[in-house]
N, CA, C and O of each residue as an XYZ file, in Angstrom:
772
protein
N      51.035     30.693     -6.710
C      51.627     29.715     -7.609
C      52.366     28.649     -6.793
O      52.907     28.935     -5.725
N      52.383     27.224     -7.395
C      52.987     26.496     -6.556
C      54.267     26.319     -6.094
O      54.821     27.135     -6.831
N      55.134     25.868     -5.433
C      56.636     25.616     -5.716
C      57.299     24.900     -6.710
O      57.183     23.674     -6.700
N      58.062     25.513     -7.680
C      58.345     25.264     -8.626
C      60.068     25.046     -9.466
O      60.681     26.084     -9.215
N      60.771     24.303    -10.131
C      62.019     23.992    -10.487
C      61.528     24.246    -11.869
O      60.876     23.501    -12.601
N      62.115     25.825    -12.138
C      62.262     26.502    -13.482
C      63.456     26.671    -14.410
O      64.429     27.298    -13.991
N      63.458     26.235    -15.458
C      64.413     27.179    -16.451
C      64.936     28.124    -16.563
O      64.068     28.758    -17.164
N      65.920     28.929    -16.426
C      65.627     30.448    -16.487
C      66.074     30.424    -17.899
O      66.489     29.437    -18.506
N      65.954     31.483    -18.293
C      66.312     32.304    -19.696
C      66.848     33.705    -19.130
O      66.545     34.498    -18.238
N      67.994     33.549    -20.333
C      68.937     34.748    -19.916
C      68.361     36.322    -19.869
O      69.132     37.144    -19.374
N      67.170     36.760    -20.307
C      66.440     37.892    -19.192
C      65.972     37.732    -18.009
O      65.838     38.795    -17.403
N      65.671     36.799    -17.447
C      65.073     36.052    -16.531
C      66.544     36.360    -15.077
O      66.382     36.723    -13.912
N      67.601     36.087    -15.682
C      68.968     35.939    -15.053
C      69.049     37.507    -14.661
O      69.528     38.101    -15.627
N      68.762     38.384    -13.616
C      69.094     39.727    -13.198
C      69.278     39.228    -11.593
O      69.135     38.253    -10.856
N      69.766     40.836    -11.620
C      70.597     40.583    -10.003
C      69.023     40.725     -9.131
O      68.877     40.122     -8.067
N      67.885     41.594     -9.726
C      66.756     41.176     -8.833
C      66.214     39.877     -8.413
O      65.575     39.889     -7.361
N      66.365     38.586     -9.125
C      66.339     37.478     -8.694
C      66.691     37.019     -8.147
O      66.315     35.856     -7.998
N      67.950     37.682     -7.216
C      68.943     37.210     -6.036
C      68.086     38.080     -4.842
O      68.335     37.716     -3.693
N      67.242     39.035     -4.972
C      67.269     39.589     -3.933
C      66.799     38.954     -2.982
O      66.930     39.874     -2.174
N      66.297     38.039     -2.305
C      66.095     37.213     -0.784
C      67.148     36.237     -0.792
O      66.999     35.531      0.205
N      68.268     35.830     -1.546
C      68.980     34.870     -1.668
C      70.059     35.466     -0.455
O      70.617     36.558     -0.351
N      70.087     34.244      0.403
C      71.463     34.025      1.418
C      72.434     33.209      1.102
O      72.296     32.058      1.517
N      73.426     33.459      0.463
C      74.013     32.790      0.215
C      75.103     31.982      1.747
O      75.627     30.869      1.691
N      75.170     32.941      2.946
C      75.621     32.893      4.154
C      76.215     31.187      4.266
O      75.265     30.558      3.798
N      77.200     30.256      4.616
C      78.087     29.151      5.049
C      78.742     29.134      5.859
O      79.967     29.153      5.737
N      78.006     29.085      7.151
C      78.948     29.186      8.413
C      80.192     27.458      7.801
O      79.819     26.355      7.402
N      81.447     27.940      7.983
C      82.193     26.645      7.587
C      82.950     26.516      9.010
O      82.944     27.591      9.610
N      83.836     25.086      9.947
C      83.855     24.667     10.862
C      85.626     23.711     10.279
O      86.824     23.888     10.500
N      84.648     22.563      9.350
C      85.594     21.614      9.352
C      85.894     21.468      6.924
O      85.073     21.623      6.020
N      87.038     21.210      6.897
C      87.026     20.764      5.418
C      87.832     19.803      5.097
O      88.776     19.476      5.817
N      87.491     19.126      3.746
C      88.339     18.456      3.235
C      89.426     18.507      2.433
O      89.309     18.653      1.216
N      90.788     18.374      3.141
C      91.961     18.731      2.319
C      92.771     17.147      1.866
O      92.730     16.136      2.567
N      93.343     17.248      0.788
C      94.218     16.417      0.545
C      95.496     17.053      0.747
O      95.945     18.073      0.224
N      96.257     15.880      2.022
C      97.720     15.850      2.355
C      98.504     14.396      2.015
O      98.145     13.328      2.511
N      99.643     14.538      1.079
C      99.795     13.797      0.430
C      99.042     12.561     -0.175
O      99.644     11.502      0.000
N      98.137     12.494     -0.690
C      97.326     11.675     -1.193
C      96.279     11.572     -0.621
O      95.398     11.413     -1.467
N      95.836     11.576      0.492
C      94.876     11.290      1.498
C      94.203     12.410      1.790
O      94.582     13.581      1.811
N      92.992     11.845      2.048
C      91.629     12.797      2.106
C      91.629     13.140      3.933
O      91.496     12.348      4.866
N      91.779     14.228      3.938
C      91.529     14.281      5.592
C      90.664     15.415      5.995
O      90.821     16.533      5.503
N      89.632     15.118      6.997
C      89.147     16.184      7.926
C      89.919     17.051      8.365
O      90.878     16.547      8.949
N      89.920     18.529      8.329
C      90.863     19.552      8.896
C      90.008     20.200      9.370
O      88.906     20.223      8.822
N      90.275     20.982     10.629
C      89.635     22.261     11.386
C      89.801     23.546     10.564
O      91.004     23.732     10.377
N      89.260     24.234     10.161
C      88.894     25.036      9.582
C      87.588     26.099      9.716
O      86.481     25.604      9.501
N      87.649     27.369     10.021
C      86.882     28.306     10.215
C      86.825     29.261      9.766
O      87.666     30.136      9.973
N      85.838     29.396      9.028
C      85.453     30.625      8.584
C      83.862     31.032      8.364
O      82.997     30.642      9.149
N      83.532     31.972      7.054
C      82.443     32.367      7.030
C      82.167     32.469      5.342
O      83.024     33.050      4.676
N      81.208     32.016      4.796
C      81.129     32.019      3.543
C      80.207     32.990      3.004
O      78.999     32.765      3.089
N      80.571     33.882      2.542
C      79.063     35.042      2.266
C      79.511     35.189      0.446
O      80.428     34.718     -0.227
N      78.424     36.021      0.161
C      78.712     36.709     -1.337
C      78.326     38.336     -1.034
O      77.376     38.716     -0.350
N      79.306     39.182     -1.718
C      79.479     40.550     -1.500
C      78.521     41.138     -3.101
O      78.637     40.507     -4.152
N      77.605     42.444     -2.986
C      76.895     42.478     -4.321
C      78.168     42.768     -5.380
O      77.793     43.074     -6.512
N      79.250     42.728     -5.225
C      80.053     42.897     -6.776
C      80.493     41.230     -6.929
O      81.125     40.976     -7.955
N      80.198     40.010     -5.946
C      80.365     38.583     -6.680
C      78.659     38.469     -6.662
O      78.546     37.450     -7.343
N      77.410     38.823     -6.354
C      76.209     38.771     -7.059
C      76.281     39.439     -8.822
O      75.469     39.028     -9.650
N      76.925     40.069     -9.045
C      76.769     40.733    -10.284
C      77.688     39.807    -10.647
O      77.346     39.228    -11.678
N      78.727     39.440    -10.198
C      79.503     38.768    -11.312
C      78.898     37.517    -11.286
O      79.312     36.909    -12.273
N      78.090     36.799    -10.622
C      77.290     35.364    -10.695
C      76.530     35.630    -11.600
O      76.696     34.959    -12.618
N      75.343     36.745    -11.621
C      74.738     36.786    -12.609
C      75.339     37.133    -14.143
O      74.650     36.704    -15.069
N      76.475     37.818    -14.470
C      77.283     37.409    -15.710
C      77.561     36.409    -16.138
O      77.546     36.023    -17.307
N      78.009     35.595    -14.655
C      78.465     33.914    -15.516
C      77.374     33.027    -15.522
O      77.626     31.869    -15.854
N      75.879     33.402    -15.141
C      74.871     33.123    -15.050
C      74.403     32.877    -16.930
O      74.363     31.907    -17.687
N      74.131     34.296    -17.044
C      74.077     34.724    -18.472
C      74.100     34.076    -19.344
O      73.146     33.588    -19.951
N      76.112     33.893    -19.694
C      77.032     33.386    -20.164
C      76.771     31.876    -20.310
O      77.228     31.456    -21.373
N      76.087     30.801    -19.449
C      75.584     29.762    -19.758
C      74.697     29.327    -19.890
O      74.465     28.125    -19.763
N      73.805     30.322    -20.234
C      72.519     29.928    -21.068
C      73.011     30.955    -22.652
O      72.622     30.713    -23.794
N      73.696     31.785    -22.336
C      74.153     32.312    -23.453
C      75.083     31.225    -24.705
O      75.021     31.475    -25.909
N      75.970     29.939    -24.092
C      76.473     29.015    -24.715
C      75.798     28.179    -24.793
O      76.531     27.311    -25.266
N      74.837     27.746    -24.666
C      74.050     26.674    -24.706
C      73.642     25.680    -23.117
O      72.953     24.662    -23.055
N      74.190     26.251    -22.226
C      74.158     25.385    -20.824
C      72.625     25.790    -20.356
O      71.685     26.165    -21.057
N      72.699     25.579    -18.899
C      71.198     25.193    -18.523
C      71.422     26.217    -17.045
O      72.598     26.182    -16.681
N      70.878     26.752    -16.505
C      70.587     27.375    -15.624
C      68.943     27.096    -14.921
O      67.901     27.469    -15.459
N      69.016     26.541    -13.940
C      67.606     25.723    -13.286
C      67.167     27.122    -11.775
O      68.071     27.876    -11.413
N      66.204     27.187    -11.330
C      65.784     27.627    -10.259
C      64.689     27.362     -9.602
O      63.614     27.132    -10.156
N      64.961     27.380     -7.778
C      64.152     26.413     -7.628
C      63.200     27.916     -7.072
O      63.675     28.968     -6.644
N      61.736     27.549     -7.265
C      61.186     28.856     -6.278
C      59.809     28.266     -5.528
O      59.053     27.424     -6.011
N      59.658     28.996     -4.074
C      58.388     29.114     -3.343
C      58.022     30.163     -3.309
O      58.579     31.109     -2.750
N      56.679     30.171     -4.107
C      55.835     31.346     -4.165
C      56.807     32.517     -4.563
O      57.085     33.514     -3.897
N      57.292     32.124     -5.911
C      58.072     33.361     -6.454
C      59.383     33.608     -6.012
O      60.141     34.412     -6.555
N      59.632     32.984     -5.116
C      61.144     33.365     -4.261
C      61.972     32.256     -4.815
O      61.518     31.112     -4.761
N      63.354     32.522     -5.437
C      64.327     32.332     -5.302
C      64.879     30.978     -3.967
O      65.430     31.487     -2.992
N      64.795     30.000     -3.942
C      64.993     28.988     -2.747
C      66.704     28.628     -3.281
O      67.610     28.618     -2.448
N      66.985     28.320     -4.896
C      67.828     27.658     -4.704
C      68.089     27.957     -6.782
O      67.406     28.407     -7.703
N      69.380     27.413     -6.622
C      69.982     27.430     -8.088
C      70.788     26.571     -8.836
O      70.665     25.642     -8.038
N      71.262     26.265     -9.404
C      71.762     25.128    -10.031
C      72.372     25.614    -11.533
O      71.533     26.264    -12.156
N      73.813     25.416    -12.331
C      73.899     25.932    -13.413
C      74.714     24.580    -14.362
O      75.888     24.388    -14.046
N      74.299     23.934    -15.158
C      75.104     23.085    -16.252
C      75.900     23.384    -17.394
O      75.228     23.552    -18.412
N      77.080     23.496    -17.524
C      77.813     23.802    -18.386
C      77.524     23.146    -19.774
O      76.942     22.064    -19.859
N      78.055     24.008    -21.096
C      77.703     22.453    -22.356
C      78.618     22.187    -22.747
O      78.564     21.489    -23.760
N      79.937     22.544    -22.237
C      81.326     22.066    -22.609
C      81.955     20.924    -22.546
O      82.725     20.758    -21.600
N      81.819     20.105    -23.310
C      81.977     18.533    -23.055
C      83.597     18.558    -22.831
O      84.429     19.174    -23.496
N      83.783     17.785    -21.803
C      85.846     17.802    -21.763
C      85.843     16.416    -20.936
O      84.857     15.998    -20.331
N      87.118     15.752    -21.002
C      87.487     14.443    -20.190
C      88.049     13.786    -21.544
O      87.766     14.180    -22.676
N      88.785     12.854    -21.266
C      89.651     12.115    -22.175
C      88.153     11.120    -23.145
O      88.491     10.223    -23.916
N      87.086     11.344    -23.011
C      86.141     10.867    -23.944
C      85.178     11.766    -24.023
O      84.050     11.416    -24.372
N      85.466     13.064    -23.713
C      83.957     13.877    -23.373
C      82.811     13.249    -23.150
O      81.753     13.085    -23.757
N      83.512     12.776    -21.606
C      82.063     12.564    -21.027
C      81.279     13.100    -20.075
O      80.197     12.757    -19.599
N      82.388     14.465    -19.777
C      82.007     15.244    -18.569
C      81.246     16.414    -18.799
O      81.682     16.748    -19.901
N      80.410     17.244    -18.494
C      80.002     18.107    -18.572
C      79.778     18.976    -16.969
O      79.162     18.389    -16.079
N      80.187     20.013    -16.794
C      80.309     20.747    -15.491
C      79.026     21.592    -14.728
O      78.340     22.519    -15.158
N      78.995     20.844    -13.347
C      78.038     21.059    -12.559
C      78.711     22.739    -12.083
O      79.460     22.803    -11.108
N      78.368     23.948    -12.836
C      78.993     24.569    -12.617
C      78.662     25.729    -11.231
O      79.468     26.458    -10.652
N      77.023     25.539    -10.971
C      76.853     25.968     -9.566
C      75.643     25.147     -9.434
O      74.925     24.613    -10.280
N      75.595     25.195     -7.785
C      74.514     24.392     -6.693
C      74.240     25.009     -6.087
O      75.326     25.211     -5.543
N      73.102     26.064     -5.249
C      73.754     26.889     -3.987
C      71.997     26.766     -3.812
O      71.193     26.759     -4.744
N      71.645     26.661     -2.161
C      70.486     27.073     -1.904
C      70.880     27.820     -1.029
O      71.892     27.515     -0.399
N      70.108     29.126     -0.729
C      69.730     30.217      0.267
C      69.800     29.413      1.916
O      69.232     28.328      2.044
N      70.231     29.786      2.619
C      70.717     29.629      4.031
C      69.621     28.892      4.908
O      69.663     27.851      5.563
N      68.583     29.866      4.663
C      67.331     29.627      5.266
C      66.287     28.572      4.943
O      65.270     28.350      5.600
N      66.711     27.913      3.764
C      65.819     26.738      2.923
C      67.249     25.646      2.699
O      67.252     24.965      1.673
N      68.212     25.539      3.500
C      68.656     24.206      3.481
C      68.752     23.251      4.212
O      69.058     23.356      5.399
N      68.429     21.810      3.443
C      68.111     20.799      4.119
C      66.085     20.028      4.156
O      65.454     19.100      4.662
N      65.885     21.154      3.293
C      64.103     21.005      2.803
C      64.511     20.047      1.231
O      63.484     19.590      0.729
N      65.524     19.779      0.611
C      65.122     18.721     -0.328
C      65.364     19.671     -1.450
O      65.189     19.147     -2.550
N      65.680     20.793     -1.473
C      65.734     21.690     -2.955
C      66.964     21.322     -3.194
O      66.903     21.245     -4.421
N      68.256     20.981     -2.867
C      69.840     20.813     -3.551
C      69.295     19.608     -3.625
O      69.939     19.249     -4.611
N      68.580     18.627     -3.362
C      68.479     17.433     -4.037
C      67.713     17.212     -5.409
O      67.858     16.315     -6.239
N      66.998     18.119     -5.399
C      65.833     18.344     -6.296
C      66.377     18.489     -7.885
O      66.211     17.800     -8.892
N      67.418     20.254     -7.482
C      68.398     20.552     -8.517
C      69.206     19.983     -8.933
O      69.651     20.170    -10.066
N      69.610     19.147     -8.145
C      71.082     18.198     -8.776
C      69.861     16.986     -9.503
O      70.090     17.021    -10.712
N      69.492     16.664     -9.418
C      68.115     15.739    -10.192
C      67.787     16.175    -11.593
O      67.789     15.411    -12.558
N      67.486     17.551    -11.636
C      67.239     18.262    -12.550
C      68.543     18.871    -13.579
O      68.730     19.110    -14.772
N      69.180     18.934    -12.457
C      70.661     19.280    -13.977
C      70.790     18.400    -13.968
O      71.508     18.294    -14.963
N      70.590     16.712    -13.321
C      71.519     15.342    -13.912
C      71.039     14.990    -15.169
O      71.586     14.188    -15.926
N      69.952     15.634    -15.392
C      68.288     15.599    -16.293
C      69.180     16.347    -17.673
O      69.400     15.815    -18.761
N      69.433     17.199    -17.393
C      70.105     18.441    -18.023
C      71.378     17.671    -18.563
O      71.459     17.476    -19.775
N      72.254     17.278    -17.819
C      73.344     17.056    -18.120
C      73.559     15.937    -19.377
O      74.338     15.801    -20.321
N      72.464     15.262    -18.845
C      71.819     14.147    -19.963
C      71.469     14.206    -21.660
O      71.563     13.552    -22.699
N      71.039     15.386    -21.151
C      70.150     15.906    -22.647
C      71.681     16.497    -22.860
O      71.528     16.785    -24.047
N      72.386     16.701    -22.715
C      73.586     17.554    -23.381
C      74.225     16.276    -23.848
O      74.542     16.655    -24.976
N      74.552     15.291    -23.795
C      75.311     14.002    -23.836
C      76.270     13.824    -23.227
O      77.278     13.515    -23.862
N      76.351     13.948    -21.715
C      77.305     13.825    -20.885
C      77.027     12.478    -20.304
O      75.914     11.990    -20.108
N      78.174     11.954    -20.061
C      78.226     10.870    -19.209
C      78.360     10.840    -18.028
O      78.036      9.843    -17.382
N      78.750     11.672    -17.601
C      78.835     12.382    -16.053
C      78.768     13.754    -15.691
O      79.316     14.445    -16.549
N      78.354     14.337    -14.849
C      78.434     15.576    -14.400
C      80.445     15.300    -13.374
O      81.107     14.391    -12.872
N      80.533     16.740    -13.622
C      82.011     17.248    -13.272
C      81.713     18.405    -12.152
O      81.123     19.427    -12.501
N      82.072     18.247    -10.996
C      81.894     19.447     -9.701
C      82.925     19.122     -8.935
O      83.187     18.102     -8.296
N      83.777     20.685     -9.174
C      84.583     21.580     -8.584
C      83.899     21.746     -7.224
O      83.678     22.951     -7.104
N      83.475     21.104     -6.177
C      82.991     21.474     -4.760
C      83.628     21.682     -4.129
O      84.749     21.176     -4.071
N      82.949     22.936     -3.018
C      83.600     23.605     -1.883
C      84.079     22.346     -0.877
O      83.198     21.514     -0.658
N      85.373     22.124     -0.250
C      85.805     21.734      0.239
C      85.033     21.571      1.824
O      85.801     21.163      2.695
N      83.835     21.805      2.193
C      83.544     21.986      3.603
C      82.860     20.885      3.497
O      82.392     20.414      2.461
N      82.755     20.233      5.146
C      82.250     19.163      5.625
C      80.827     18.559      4.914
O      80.575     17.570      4.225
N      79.959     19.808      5.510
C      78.713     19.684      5.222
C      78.577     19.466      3.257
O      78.067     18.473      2.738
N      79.126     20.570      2.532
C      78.964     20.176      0.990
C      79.470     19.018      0.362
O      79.039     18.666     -0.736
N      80.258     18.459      0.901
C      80.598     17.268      0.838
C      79.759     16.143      1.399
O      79.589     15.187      0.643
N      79.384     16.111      2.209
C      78.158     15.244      2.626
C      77.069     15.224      1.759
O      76.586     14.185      1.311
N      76.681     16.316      1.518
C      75.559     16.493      0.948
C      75.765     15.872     -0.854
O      74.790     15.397     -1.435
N      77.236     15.983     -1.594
C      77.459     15.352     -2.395
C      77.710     13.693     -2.827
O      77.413     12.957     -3.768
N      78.502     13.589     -1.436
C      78.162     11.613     -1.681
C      77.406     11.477     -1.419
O      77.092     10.349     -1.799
N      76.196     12.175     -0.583
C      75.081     11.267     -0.272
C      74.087     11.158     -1.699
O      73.164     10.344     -1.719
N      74.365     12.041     -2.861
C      73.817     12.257     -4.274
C      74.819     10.973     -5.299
O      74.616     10.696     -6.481
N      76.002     10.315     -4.286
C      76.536      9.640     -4.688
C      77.672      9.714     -5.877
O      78.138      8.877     -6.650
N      77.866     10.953     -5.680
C      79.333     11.661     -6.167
C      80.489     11.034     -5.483
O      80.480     10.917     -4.258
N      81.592     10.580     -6.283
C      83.014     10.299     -5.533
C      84.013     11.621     -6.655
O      83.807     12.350     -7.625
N      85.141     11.252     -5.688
C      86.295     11.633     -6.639
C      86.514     11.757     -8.328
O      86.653     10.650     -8.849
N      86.549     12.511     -8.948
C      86.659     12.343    -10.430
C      87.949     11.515    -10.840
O      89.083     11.607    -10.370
N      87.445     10.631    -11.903
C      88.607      9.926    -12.367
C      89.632     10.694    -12.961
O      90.793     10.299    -13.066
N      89.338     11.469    -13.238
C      89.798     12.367    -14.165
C      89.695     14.121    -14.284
O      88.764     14.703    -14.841
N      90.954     14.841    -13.582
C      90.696     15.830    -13.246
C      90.860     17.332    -14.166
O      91.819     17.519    -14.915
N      89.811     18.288    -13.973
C      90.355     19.241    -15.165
C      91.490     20.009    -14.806
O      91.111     20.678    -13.845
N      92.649     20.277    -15.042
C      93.532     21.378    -14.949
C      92.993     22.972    -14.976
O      93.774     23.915    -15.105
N      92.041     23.073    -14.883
C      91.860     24.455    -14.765
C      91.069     24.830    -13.439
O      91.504     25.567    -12.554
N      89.526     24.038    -13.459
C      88.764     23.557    -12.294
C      89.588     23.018    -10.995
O      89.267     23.390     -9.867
N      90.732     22.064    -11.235
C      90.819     21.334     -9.669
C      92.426     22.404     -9.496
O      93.321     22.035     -8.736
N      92.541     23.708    -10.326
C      93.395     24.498     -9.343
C      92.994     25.369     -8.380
O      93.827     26.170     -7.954
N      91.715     25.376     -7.885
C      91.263     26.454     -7.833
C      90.821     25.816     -5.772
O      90.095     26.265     -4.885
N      91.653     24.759     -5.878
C      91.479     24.287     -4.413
C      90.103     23.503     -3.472
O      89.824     23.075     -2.352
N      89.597     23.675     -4.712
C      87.857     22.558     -4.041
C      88.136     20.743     -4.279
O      89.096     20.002     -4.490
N      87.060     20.658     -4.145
C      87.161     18.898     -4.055
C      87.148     18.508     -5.730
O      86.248     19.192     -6.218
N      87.618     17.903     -6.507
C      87.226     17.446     -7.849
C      86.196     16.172     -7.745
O      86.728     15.125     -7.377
N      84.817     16.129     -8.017
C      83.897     15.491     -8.200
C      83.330     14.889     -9.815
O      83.117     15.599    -10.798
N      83.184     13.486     -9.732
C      81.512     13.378    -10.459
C      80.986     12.508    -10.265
O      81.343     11.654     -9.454
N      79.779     12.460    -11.091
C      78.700     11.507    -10.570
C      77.759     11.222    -12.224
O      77.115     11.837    -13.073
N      78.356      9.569    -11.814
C      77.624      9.021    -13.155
C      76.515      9.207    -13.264
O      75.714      9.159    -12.331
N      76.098      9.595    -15.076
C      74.499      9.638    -15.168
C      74.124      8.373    -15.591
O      74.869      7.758    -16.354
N      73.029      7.870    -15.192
C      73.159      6.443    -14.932
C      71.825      6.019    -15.723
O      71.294      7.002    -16.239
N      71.250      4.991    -15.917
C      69.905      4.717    -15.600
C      68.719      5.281    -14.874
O      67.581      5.565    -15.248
N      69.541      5.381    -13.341
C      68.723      5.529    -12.302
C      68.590      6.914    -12.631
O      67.468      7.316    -12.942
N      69.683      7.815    -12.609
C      69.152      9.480    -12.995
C      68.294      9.711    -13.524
O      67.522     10.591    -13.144
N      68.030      8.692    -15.072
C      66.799      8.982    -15.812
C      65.459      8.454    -15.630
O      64.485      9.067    -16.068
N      65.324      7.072    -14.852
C      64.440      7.184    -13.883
C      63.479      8.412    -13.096
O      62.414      9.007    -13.258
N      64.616      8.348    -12.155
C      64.192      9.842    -11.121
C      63.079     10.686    -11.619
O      62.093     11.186    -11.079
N      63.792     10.681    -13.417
C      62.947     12.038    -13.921
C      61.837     11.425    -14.859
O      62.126     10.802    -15.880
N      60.365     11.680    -14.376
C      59.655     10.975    -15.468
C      59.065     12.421    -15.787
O      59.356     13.489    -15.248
N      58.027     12.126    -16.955
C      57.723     13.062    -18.352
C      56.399     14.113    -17.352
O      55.727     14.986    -17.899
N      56.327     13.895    -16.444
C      55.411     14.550    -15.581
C      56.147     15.781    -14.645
O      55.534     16.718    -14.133
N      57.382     15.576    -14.568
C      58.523     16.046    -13.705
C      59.285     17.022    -14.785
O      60.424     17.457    -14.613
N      58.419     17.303    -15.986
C      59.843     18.220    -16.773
C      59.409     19.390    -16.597
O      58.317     19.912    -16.376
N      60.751     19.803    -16.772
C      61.611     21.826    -15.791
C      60.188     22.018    -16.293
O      59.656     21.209    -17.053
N      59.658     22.990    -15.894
C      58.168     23.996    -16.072
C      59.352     25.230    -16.622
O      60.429     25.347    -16.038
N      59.013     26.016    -17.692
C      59.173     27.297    -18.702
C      58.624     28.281    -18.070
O      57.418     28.096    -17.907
N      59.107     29.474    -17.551
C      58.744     30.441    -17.317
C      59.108     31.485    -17.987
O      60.149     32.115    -17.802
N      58.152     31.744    -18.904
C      57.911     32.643    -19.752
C      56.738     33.537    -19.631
O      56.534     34.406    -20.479
């Protein structure tokens, strides 16, 4: 089968669908705000997922296709490459936000074009929900941050109190014209059923 950016459906969502997934982030450098200002900091560590936060991903996995959100996956030849999850909770002083609530590709497949692919596909998503922007809580490290302005994400105007305590970057990124572009009627999620 070819490589493919699927839908899941909440049977579809089990912890066997993680099994080749690396979630592994060697981290180096991040972005902290000190008094107002955005700064590069040295920072080291190691980013993994332990199987009791795989089980709990796949709960909150569930849980948003269970409310109405969108859960995308990207796969080669059946494998698991990469994931993506859209919230349908509209919030912001006009509800225009709707939450990019995970992004993550496997260790070994990043930088092949799949986190660009997915964020394409939930902007797709985010759309059809009536959001005006996607909202992402991002990991504070060099590299995820790069990889987000270059999708042309800045700073959120407008931050959630619950999301930006939790110490990541507060993001969004207008859905625009061009988002809906990107996606023409030849390009929609494939159903795996």
């Amino acid at each position: 089968m070819e490589d493919a950016i699927r839908l899941l459906s909440e049977p579809q969502i089990t912890r066997e669908l993680f099994r080749y997934f690396n979630r592994r982030q060697e981290v180096t450098k991040c972005w902290r705000k000190d008094q107002g200002i955005w700064m590069l900091k040295e920072e080291h560590f190691v980013e993994d997922w332990s199987e009791a936060q795989y089980q709990f991903l796949v709960e909150c996995l569930k849980n948003t296709v269970n409310t109405g959100g969108i859960v995308l996956g990207a796969f080669v030849q059946e494998k698991l490459m990469g994931f993506a999850s859209v919230e349908s909770r509209r919030f912001g002083s006009e509800r225009q936000y709707v939450q990019l609530s995970c992004i993550h590709v496997s260790c070994e497949s990043r930088g092949l074009g799949f986190g660009k692919k997915l964020f394409q596909y939930a902007s797709f998503g985010a759309r059809r929900l009536g959001a005006e922007k996607l909202y992402i809580s991002a990991h504070p490290a060099q590299e995820t941050q790069a990889f987000y302005h270059a999708l042309g994400c800045v700073e959120a105007g407008e931050y959630d109190g619950d999301l930006a305590s939790s110490g990541d970057c507060q993001l969004e990124c207008l859905l625009n014209q061009e988002s809906k572009r990107n996606m023409t009627d030849r390009e929609n999620i494939k159903r795996n059923v």
